[in-house]
PyMOL Python script that loads the backbone (N, CA, C, O; Angstrom):
from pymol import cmd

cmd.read_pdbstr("""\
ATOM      1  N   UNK A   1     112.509 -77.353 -58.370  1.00  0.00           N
ATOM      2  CA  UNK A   1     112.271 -75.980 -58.790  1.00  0.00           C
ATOM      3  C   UNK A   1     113.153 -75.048 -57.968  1.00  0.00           C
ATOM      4  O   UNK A   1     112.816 -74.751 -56.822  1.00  0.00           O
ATOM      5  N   UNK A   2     114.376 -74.534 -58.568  1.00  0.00           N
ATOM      6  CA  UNK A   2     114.751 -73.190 -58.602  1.00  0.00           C
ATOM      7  C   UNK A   2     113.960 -72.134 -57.660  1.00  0.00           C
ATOM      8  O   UNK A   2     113.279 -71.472 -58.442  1.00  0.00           O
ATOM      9  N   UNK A   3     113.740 -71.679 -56.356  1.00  0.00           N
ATOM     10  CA  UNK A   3     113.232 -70.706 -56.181  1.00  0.00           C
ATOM     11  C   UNK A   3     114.335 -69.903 -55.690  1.00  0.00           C
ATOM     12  O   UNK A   3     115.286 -70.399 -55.087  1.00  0.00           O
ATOM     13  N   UNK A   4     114.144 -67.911 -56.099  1.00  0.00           N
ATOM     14  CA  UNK A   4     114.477 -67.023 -55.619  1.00  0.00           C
ATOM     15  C   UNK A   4     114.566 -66.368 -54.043  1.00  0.00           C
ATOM     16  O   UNK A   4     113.609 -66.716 -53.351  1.00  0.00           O
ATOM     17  N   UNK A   5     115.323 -65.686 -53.517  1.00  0.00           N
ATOM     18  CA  UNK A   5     115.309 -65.169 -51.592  1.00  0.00           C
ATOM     19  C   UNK A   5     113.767 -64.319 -52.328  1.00  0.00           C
ATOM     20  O   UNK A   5     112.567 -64.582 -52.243  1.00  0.00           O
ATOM     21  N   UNK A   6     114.655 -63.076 -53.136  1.00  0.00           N
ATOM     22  CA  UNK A   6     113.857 -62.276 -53.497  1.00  0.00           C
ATOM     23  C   UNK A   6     113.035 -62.221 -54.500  1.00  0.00           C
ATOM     24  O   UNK A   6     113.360 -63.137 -55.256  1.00  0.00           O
ATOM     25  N   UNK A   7     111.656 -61.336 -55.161  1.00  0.00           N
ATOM     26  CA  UNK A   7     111.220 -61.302 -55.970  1.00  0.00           C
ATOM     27  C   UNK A   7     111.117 -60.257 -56.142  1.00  0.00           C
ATOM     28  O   UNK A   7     111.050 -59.505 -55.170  1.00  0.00           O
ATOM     29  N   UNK A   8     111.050 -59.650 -57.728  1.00  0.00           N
ATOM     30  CA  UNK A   8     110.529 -58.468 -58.010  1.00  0.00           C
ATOM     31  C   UNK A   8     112.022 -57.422 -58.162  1.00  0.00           C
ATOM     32  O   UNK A   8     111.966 -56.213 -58.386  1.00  0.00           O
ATOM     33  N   UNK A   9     113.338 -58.229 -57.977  1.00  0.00           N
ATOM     34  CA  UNK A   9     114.072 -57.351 -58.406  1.00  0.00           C
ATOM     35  C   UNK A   9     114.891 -57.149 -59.412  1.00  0.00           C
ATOM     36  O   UNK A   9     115.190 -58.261 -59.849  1.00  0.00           O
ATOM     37  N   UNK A  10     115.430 -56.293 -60.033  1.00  0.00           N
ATOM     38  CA  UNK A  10     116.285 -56.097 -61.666  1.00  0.00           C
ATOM     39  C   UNK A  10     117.142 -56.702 -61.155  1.00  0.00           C
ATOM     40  O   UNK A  10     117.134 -57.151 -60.009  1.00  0.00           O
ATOM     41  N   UNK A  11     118.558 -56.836 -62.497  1.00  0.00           N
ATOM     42  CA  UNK A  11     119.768 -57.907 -62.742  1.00  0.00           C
ATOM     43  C   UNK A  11     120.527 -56.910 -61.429  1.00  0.00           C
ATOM     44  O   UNK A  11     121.229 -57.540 -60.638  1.00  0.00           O
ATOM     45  N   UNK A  12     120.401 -55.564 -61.237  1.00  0.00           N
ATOM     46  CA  UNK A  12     121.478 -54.956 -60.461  1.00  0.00           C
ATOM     47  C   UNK A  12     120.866 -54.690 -59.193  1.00  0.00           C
ATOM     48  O   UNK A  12     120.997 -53.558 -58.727  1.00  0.00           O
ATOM     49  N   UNK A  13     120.391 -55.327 -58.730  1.00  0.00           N
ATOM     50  CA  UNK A  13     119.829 -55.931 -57.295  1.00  0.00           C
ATOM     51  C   UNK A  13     118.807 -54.685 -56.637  1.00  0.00           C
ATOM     52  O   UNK A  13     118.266 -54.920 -55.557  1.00  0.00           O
ATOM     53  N   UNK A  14     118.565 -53.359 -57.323  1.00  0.00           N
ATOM     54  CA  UNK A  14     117.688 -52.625 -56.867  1.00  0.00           C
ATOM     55  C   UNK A  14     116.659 -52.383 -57.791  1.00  0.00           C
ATOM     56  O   UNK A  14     116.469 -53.123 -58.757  1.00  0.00           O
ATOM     57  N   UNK A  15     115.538 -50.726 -57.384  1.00  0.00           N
ATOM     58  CA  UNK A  15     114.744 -51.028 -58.557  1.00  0.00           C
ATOM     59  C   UNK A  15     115.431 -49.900 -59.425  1.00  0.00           C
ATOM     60  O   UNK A  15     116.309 -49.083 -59.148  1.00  0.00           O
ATOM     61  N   UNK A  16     114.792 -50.125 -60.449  1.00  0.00           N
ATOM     62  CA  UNK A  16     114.981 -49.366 -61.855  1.00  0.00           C
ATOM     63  C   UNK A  16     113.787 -48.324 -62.127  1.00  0.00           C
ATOM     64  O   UNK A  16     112.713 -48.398 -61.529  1.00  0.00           O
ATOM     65  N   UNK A  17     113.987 -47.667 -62.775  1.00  0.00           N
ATOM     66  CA  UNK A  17     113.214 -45.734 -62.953  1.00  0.00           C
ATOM     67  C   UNK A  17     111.780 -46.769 -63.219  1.00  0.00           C
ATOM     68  O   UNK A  17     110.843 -46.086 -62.804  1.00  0.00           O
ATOM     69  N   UNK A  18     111.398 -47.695 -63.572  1.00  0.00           N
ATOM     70  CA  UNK A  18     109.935 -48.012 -63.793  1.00  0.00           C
ATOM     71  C   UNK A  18     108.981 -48.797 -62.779  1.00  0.00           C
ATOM     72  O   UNK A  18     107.756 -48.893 -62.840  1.00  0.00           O
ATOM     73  N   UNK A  19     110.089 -49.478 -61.576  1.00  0.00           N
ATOM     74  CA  UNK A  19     109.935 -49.979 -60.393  1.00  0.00           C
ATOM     75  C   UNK A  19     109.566 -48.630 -59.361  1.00  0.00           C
ATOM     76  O   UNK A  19     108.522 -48.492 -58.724  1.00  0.00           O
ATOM     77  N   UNK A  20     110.642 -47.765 -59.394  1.00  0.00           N
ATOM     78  CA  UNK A  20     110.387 -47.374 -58.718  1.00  0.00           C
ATOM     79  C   UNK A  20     109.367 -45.676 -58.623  1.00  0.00           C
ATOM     80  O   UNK A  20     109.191 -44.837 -57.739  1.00  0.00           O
ATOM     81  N   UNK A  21     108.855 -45.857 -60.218  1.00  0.00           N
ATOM     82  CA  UNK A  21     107.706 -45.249 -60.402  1.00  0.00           C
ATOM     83  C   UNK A  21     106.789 -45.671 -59.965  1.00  0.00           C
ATOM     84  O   UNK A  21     106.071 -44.993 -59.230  1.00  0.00           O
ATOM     85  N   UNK A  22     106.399 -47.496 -60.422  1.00  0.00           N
ATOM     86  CA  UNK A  22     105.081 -47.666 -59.658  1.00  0.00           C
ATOM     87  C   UNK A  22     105.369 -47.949 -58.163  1.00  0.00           C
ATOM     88  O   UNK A  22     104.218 -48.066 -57.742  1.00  0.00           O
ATOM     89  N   UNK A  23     106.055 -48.104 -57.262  1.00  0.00           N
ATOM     90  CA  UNK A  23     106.265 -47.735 -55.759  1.00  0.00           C
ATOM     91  C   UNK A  23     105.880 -46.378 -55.386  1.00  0.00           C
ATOM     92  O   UNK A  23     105.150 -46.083 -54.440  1.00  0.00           O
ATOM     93  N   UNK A  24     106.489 -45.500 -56.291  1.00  0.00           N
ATOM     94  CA  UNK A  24     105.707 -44.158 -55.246  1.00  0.00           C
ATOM     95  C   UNK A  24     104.694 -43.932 -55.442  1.00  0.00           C
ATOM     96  O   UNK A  24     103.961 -43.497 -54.554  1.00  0.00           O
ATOM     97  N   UNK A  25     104.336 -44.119 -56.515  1.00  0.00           N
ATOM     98  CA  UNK A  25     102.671 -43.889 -57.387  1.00  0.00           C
ATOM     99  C   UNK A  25     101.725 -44.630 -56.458  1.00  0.00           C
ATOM    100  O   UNK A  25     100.955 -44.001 -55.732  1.00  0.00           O
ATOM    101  N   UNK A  26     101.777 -46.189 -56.469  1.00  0.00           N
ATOM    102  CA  UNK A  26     101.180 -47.190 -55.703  1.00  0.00           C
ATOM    103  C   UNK A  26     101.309 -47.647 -54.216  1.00  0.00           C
ATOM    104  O   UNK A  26     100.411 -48.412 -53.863  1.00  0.00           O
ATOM    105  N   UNK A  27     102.299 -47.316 -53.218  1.00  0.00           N
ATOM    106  CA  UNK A  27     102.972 -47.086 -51.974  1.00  0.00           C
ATOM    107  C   UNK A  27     102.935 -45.822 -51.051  1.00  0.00           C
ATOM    108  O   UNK A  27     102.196 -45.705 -50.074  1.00  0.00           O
ATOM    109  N   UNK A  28     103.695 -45.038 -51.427  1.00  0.00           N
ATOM    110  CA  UNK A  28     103.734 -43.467 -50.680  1.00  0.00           C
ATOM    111  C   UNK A  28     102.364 -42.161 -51.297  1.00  0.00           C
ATOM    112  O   UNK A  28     101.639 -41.458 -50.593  1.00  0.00           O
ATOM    113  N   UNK A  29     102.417 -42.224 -52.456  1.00  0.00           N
ATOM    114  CA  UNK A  29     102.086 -41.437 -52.676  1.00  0.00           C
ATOM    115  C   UNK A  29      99.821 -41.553 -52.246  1.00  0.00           C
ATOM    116  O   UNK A  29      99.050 -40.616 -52.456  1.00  0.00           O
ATOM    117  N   UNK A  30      99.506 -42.621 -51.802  1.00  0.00           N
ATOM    118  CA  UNK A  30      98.157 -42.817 -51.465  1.00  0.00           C
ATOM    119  C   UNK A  30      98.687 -42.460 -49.623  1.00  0.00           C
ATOM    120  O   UNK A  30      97.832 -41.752 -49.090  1.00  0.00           O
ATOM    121  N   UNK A  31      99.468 -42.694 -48.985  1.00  0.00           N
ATOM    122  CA  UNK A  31      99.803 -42.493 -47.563  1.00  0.00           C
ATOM    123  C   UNK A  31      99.594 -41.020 -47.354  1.00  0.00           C
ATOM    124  O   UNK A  31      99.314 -40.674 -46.206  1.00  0.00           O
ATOM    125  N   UNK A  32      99.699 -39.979 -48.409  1.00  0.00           N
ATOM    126  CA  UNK A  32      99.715 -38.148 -48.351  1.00  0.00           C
ATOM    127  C   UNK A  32      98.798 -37.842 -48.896  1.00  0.00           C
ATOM    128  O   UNK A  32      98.956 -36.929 -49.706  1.00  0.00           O
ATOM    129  N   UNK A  33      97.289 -38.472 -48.732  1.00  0.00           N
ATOM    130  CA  UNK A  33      95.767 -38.051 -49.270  1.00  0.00           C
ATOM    131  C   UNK A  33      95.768 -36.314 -49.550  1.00  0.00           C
ATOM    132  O   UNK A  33      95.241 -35.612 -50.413  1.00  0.00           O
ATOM    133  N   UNK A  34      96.564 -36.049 -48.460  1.00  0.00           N
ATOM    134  CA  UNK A  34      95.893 -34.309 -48.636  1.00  0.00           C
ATOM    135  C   UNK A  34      96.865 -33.365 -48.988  1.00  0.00           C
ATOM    136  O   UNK A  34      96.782 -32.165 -48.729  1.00  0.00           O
ATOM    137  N   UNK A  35      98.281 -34.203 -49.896  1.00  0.00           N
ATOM    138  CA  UNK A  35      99.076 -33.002 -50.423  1.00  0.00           C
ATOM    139  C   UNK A  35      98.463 -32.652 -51.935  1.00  0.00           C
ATOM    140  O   UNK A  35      98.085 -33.629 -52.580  1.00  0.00           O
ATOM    141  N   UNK A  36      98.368 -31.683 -52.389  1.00  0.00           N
ATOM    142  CA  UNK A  36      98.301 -30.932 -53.378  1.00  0.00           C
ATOM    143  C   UNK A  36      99.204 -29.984 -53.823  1.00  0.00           C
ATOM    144  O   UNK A  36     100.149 -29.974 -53.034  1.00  0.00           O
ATOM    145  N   UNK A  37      99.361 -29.174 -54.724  1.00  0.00           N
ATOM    146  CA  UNK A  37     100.387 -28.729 -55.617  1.00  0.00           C
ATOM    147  C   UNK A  37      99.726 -26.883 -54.903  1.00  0.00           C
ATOM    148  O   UNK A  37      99.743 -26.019 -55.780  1.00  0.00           O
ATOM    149  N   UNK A  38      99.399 -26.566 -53.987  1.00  0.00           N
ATOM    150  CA  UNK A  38      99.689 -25.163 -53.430  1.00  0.00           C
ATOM    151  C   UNK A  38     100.193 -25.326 -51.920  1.00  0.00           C
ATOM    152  O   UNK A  38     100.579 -26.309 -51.288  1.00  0.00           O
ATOM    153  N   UNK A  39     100.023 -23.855 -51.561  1.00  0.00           N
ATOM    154  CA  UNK A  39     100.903 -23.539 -50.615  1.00  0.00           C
ATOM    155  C   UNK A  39     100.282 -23.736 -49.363  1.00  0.00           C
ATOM    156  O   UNK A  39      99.147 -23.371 -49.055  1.00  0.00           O
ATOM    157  N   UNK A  40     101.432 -24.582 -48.374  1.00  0.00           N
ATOM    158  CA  UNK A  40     101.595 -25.475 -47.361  1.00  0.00           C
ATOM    159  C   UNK A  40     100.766 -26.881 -47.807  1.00  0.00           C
ATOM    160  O   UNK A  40      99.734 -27.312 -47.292  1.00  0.00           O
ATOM    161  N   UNK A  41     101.324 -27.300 -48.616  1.00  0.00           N
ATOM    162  CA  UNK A  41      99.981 -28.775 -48.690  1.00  0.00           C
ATOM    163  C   UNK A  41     100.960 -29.580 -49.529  1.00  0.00           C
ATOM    164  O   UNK A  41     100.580 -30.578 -50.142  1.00  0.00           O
ATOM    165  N   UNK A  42     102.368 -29.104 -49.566  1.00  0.00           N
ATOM    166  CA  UNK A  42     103.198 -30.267 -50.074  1.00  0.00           C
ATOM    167  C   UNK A  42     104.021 -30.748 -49.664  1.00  0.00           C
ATOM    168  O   UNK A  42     104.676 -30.063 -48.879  1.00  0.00           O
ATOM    169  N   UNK A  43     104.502 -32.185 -49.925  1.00  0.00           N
ATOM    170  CA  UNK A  43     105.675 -33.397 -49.336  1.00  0.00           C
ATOM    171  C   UNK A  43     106.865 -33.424 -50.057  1.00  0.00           C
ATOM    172  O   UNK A  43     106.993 -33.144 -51.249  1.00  0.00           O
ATOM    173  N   UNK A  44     107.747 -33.781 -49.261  1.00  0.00           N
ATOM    174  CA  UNK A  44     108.881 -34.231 -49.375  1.00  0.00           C
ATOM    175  C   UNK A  44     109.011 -35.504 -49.232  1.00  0.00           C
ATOM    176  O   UNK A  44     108.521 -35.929 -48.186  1.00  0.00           O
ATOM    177  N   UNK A  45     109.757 -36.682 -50.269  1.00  0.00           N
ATOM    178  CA  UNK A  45     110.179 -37.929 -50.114  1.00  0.00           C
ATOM    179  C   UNK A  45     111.882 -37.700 -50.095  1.00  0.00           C
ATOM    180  O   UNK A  45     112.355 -37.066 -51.039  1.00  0.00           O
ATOM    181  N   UNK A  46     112.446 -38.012 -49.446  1.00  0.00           N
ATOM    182  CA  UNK A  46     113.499 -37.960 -49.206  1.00  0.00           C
ATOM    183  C   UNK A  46     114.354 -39.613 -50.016  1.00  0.00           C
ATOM    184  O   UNK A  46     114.184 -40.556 -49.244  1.00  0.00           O
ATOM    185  N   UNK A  47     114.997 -39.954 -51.061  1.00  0.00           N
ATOM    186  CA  UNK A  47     115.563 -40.768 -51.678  1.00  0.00           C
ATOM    187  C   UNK A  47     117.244 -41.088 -51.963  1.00  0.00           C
ATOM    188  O   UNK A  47     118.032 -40.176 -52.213  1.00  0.00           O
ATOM    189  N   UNK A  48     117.537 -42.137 -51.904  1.00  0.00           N
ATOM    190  CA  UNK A  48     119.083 -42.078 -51.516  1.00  0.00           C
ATOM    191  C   UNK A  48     119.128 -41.966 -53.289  1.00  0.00           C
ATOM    192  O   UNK A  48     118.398 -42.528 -54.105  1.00  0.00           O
ATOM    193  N   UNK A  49     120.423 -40.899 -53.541  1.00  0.00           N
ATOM    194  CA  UNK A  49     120.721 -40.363 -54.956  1.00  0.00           C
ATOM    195  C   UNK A  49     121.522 -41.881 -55.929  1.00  0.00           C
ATOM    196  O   UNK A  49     122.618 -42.411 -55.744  1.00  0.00           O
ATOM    197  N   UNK A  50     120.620 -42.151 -56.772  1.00  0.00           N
ATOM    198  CA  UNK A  50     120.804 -43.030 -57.837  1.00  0.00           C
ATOM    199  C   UNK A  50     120.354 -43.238 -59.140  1.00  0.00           C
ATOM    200  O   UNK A  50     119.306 -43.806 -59.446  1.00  0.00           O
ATOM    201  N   UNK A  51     121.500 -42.575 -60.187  1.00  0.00           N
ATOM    202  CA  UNK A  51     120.650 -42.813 -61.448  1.00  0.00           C
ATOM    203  C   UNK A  51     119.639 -42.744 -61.885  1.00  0.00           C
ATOM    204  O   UNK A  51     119.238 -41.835 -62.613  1.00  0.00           O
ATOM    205  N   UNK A  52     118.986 -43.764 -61.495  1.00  0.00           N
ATOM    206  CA  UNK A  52     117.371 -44.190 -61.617  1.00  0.00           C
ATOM    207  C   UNK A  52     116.343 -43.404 -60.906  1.00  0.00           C
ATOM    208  O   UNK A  52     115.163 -43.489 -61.246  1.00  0.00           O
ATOM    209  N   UNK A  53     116.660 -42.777 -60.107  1.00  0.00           N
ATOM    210  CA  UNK A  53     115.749 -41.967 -59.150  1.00  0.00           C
ATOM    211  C   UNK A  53     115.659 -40.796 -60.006  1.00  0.00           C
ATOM    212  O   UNK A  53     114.571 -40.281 -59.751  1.00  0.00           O
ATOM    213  N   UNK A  54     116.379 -39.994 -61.062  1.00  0.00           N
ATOM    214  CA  UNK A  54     116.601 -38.650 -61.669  1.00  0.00           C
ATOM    215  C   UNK A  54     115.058 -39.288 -63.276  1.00  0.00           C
ATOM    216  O   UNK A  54     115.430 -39.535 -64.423  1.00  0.00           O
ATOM    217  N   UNK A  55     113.982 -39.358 -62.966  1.00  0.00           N
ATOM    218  CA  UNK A  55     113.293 -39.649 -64.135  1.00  0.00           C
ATOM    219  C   UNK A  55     112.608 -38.276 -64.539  1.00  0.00           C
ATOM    220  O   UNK A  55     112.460 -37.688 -63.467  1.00  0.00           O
ATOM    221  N   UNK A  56     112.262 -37.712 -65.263  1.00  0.00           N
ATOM    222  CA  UNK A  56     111.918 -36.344 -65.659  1.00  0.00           C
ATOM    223  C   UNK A  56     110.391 -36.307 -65.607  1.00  0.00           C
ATOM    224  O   UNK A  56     109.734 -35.390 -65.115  1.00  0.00           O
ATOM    225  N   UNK A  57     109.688 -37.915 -66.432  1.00  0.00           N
ATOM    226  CA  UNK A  57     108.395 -37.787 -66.288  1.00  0.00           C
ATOM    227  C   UNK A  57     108.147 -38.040 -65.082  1.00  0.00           C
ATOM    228  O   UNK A  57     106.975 -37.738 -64.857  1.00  0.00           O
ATOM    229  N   UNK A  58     108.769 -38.535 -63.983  1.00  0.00           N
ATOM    230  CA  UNK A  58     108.195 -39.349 -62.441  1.00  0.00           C
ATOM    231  C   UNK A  58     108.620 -37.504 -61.361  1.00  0.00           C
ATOM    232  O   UNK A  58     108.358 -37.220 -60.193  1.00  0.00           O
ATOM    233  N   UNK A  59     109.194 -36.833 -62.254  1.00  0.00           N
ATOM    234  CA  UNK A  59     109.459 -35.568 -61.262  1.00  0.00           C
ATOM    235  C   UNK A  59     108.580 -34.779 -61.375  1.00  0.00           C
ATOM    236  O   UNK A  59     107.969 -34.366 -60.390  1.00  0.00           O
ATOM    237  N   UNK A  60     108.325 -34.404 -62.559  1.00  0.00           N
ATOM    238  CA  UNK A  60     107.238 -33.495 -63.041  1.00  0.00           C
ATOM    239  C   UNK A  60     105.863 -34.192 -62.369  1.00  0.00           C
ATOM    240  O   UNK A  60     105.167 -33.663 -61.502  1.00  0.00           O
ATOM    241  N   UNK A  61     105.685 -35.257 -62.864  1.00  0.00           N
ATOM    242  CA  UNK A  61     104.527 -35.646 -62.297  1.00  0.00           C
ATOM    243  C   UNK A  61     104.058 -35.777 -60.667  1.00  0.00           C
ATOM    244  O   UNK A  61     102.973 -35.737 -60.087  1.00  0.00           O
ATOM    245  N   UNK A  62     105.387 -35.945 -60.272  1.00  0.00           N
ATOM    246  CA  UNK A  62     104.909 -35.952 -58.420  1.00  0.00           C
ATOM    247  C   UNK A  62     104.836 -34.735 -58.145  1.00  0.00           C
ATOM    248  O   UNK A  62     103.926 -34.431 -57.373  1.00  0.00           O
ATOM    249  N   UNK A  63     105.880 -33.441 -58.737  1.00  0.00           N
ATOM    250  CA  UNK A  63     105.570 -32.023 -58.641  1.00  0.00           C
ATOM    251  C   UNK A  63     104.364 -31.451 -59.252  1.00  0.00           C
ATOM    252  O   UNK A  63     104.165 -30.328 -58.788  1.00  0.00           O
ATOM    253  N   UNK A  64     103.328 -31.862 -60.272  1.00  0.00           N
ATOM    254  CA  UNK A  64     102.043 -31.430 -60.362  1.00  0.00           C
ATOM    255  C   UNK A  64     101.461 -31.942 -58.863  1.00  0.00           C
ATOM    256  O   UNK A  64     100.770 -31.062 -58.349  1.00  0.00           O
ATOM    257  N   UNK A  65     101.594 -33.294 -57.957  1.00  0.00           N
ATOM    258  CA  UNK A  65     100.709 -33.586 -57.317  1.00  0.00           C
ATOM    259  C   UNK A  65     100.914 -33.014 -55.757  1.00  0.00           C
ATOM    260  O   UNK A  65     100.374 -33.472 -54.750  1.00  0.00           O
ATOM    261  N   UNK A  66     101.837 -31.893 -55.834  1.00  0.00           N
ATOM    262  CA  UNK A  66     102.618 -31.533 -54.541  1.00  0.00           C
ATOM    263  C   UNK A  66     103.547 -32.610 -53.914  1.00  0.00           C
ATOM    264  O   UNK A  66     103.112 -32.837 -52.785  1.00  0.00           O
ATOM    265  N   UNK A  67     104.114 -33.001 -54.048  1.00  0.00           N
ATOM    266  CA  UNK A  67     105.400 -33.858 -54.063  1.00  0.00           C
ATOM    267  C   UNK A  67     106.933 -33.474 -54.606  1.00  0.00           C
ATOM    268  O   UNK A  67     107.031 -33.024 -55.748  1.00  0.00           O
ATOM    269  N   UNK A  68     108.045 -33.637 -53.847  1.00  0.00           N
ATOM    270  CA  UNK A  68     109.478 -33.229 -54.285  1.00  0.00           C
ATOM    271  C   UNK A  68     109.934 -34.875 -53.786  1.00  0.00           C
ATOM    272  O   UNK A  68     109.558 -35.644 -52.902  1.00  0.00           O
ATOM    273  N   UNK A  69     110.925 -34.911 -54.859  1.00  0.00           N
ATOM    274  CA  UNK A  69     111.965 -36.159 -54.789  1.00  0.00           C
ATOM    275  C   UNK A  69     112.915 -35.405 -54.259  1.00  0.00           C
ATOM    276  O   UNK A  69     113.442 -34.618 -55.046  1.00  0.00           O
ATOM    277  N   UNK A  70     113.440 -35.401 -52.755  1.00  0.00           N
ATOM    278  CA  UNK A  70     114.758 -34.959 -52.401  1.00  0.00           C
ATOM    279  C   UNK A  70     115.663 -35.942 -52.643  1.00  0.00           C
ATOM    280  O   UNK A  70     115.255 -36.964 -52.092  1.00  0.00           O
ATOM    281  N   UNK A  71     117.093 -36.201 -53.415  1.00  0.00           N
ATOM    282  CA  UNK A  71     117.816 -37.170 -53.093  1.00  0.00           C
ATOM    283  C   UNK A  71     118.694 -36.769 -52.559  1.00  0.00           C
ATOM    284  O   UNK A  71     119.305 -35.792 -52.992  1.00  0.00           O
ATOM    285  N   UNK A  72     119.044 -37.422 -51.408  1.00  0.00           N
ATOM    286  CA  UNK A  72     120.147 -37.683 -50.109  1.00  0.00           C
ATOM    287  C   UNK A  72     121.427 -38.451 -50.675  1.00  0.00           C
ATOM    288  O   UNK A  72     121.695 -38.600 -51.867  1.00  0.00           O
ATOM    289  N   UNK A  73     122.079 -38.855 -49.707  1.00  0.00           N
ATOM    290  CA  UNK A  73     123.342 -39.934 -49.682  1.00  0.00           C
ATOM    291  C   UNK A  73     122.790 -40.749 -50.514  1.00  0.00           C
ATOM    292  O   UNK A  73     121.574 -40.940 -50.526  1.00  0.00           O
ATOM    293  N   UNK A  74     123.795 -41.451 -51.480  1.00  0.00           N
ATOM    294  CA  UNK A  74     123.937 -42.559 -51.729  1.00  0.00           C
ATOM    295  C   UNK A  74     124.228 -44.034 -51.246  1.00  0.00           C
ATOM    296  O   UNK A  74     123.912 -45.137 -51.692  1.00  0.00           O
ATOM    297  N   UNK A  75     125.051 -43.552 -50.011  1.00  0.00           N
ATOM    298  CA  UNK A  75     125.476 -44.842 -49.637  1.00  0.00           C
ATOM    299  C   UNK A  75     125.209 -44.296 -48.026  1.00  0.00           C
ATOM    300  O   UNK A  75     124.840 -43.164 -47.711  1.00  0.00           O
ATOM    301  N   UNK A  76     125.532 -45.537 -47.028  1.00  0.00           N
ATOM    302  CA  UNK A  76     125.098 -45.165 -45.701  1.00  0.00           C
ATOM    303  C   UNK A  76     126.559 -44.182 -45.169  1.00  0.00           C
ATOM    304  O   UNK A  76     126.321 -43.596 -44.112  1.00  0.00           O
ATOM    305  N   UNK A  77     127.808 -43.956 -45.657  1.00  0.00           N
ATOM    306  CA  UNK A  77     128.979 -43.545 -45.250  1.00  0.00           C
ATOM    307  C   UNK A  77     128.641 -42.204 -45.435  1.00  0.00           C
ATOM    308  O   UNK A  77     128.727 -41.351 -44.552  1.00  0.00           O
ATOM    309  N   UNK A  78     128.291 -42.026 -46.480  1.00  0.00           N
ATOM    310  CA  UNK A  78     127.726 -40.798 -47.053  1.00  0.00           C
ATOM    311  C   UNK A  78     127.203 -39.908 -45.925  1.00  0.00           C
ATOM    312  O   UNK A  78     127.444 -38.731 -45.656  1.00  0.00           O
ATOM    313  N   UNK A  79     126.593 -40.615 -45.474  1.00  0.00           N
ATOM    314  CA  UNK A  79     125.025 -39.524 -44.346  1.00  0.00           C
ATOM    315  C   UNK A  79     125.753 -38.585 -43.679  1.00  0.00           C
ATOM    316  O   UNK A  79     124.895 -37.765 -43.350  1.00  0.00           O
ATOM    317  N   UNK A  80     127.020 -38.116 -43.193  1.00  0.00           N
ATOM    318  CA  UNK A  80     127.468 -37.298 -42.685  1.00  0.00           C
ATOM    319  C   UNK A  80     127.984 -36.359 -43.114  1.00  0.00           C
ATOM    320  O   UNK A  80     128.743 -35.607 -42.502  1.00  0.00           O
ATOM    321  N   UNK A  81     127.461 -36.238 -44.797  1.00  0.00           N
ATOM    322  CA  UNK A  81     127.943 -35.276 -44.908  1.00  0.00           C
ATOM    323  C   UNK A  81     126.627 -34.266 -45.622  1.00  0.00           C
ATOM    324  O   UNK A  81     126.998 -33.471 -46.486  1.00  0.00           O
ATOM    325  N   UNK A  82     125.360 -34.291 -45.326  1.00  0.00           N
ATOM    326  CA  UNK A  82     123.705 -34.096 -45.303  1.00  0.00           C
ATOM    327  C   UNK A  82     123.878 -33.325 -44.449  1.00  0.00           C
ATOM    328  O   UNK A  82     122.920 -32.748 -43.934  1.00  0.00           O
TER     329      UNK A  82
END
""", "prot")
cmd.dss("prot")
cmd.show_as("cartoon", "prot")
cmd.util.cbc("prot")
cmd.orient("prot")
């Protein structure tokens, strides 16, 4: 039997807009019990900028729950210029 290093990832070795919906949904977003959508009571996730990260329903929806998707660098060369 064939086994994989990794599991759980798409053909292009990261996740994809539906992976990485249920990660913030199921991961980060239970870690910020007490952000809500008024003032001073919301987060920032900070995300390296990719395609897949730009989803309209996964933005709106973390912005009803007090949540912003910041995306950063793409690549690690990148970071100096943040």
């Amino acid at each position: 039997m064939k086994m994989l290093i990794t599991f759980g990832i798409n053909t292009t070795g990261g996740m994809d807009d539906e992976d990485f919906g249920i990660y913030i949904t199921n991961t980060l977003i239970p870690l910020f019990q007490d952000s809500e959508y008024a003032s001073r009571k919301r987060s920032i996730f900070k995300v390296n900028s990719c395609p897949d990260h730009i989803n309209v329903k996964l933005l709106v929806s973390l912005w009803l729950l007090g949540f912003y998707l910041y995306l950063g660098a793409q690549t690690p060369q990148q970071q100096t210029f943040e």
